[in-house]
N, C-alpha and C positions, 0 to 999 in steps of 0.2 A: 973436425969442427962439429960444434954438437949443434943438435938439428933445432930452431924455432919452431916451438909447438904454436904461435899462433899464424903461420902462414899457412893459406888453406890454397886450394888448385881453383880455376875457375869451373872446373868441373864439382866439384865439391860448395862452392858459393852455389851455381843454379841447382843441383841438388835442393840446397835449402832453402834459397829461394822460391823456385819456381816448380819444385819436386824432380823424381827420379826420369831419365830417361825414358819415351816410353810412356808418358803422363799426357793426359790430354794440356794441361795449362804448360807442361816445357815444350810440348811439339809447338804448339801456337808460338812461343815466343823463340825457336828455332825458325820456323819457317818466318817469321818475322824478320829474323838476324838473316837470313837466307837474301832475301827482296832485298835489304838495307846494304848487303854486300855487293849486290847486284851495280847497284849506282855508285857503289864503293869505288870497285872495277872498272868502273867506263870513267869514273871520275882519274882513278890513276892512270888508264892509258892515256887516256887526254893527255893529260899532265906532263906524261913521258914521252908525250910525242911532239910535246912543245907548243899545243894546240891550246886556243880559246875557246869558249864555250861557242861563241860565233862562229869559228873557222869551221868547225865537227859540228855542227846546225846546217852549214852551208851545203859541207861535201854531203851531208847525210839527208839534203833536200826537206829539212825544218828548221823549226827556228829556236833561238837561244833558250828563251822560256819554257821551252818543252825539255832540251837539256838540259837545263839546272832545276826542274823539278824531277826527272829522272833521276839525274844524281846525288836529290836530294831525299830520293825515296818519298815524294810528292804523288808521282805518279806513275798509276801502270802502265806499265811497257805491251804494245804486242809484239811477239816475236817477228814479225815482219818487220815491225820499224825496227826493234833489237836489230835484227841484221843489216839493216841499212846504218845504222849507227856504226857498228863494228867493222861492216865488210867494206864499205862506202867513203864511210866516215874516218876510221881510224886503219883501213887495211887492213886488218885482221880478219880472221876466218872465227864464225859461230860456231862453237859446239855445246849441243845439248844431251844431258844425260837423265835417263829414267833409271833409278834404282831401286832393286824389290827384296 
């Protein structure tokens, strides 16, 4: 099958966008995509666990509007509440990594 020369990788799009790995304006809009993943996550366990934004507000002792602007990548999280959403809220366990 011969290969289309105009499909590019999305690695290859922020490349050109946003410069090379490693660039101050890609990290910025990595750790942007980083955060916005963040509320991705709790928005899909919710979701799979058959919960409303109310019921996972309830167990996790806040309230709705705080979780849909998390999930909305509205607002920051402190990790404290982060585990009360997850471990409280959706029964999951937090885990956090530092990578160097």
């Amino acid at each position: 099958m011969p290969r289309n020369n105009n499909i590019r990788t999305l690695d290859d799009f922020a490349d050109e966008k946003f410069g090379k790995r490693g660039s101050v304006r890609r990290e910025i809009v990595e750790r942007g995509f980083e955060e916005f993943r963040l509320g991705f996550l709790i928005q899909e366990a919710r979701k799979k666990k058959g919960m409303t934004q109310q019921e996972l507000a309830e167990k996790a002792g806040t309230n709705k509007a705080y979780i849909s602007r998390v999930e909305n990548d509205i607002k920051d999280v402190r990790i404290s509440t982060l585990r009360k959403i997850v471990e409280s809220g959706l029964g999951g366990k937090l885990e956090l990594a530092v990578k160097l």
